[in-house]
C-alpha positions in Angstrom: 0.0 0.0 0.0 1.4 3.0 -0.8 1.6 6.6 1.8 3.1 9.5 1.5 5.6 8.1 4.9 6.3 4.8 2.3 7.6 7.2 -0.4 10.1 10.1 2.4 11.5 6.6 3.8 12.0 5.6 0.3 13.7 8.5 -0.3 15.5 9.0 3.1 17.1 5.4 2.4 18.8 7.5 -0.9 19.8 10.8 1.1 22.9 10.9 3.0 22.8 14.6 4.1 21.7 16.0 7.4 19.7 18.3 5.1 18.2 15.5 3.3 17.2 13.7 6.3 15.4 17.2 7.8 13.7 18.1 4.9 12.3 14.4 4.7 11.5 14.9 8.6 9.6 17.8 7.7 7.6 16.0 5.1 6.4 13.3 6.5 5.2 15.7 9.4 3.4 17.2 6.8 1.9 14.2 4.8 0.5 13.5 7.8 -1.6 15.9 7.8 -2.6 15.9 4.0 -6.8 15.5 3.5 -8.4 12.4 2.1 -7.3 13.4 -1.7 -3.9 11.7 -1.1 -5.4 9.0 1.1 -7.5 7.5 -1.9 -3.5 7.9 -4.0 -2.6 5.4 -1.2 -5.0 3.0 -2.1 -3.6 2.5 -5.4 -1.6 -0.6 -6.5 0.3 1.2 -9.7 0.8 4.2 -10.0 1.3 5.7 -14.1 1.8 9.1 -15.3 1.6 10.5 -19.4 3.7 13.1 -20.4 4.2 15.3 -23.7 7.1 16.9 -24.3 6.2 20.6 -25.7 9.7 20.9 -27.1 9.9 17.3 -29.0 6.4 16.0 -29.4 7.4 12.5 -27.7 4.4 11.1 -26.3 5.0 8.6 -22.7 2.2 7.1 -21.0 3.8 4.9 -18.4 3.4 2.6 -15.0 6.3 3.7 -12.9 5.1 2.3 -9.7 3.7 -1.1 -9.1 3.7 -4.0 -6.6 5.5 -1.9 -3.8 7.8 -0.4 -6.1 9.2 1.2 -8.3 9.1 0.0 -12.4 12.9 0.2 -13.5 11.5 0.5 -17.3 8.9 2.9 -16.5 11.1 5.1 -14.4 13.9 5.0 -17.7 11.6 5.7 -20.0 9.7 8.9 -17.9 13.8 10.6 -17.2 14.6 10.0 -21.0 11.0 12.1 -22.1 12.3 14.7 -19.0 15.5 14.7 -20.7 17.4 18.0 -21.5 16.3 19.1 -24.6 18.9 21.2 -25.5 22.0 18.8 -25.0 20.3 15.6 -24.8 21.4 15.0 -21.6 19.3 12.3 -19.6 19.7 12.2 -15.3 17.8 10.3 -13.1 14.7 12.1 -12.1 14.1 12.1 -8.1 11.1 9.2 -7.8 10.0 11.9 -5.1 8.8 14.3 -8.0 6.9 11.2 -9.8 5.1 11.1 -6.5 4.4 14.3 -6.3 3.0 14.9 -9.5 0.5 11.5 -9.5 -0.4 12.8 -6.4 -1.4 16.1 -8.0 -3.2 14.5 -10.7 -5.0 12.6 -7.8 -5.4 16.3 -5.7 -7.4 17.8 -9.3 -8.8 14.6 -10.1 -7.3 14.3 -13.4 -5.8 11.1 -15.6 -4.5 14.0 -18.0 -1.2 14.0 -19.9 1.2 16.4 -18.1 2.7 18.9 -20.6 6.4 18.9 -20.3 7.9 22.6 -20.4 11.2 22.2 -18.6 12.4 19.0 -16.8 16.0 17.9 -16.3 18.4 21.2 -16.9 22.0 20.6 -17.9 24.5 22.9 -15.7 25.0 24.3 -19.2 21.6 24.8 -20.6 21.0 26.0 -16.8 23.6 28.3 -17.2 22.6 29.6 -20.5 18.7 30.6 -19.8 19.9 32.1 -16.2 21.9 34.5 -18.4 19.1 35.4 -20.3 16.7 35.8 -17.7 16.8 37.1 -14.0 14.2 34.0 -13.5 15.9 31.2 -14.2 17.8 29.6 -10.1 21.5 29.7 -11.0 21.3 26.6 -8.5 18.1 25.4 -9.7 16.5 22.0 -8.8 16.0 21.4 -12.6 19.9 20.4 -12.2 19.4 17.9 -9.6 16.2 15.8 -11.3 14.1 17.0 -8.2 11.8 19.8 -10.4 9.7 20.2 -13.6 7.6 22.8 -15.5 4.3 22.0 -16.5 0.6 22.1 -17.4 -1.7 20.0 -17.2 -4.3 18.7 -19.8 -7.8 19.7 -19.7 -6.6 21.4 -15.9 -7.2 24.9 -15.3 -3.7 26.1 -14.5 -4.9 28.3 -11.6 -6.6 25.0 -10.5 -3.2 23.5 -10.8 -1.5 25.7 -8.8 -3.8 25.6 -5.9 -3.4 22.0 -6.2 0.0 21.8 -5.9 -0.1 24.5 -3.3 -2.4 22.3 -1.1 0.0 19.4 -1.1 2.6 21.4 0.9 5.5 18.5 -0.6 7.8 21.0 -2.0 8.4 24.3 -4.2 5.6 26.0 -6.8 5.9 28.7 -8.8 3.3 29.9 -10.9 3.9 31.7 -14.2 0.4 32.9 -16.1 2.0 34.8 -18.8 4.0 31.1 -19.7 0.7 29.1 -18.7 2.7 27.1 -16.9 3.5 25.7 -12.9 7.2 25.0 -11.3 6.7 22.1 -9.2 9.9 20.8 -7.0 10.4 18.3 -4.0 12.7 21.2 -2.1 11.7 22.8 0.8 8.4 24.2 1.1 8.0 27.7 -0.9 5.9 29.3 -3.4 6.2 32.4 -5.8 
């Protein structure tokens, strides 16, 4: 059965920092108090998420989750579709943020394909846009697999962002003029 406290020790197992290890602390304090949208996301036994990618047009509908764990081919596939556009550059995307973003499809009720605007970030393609725009983290978590730009299919993107905002699992930033949402499993922030 899968929680919200399965997935931080999943992912404390992984960290080795004492930041790590206090920002997980501080989310599973938090998933506990989450409403009854996540708890019907615990009762699932796979969990599978569909992305486009706006810059390539590659299509991925995939189970990444399943039997208690996570689907090595399902999890390849969804970091080679987040892959860096730019420099082709593939990472391995935190399994944290594929849990956050089925349980935001769960939060707005949605089976929707999730519109990929930026997902993995190259330190050089990182580089590049944060020269060209005061927006763009020079440390961002695009770098580290642990963030992704989106919208959502047939989702309001206002709706979105109060979604994600109610899940308190991490950073969103909303961007109307761009019609997209910056979702992250940092610390808890918005702008």
């Amino acid at each position: 059965m899968f929680s919200l406290k399965d997935v931080e020790r999943q992912r404390l197992a992984k960290s080795t920092s004492r930041r790590d290890f206090l920002r997980v602390g501080t989310g599973i304090a938090a998933a506990i108090m989450l409403p009854g949208g996540i708890a019907r996301a615990a009762s699932h036994t796979e969990r599978t998420l569909s992305f486009y990618n706006t810059h390539t047009g590659e299509k991925l509908s995939t189970c990444y989750w399943a039997e208690g764990k996570y689907v090595a081919e399902g999890v390849r596939d969804i970091n080679n579709i987040l892959r860096d556009h730019r420099t082709g550059d593939v990472y391995d995307m935190d399994q944290g943020l594929l849990d956050l973003l089925y349980l935001l499809q769960e939060r707005v009720e949605s089976q929707q394909t999730f519109q990929i605007i930026s997902g993995y970030r190259s330190p050089k393609t990182n580089a590049m846009l944060s020269n060209k725009s005061n927006g763009v983290a020079k440390r961002s978590y695009h770098m580290q697999g642990k963030a992704i730009d989106i919208r959502l299919s047939g989702c309001d993107l206002k709706q979105l962002h109060k979604a994600a905002l109610s899940l308190k699992a991490g950073g969103v930033g909303y961007y109307p003029a761009s019609d997209f949402i910056h979702v992250d499993v940092g610390r808890v922030r918005r702008w």
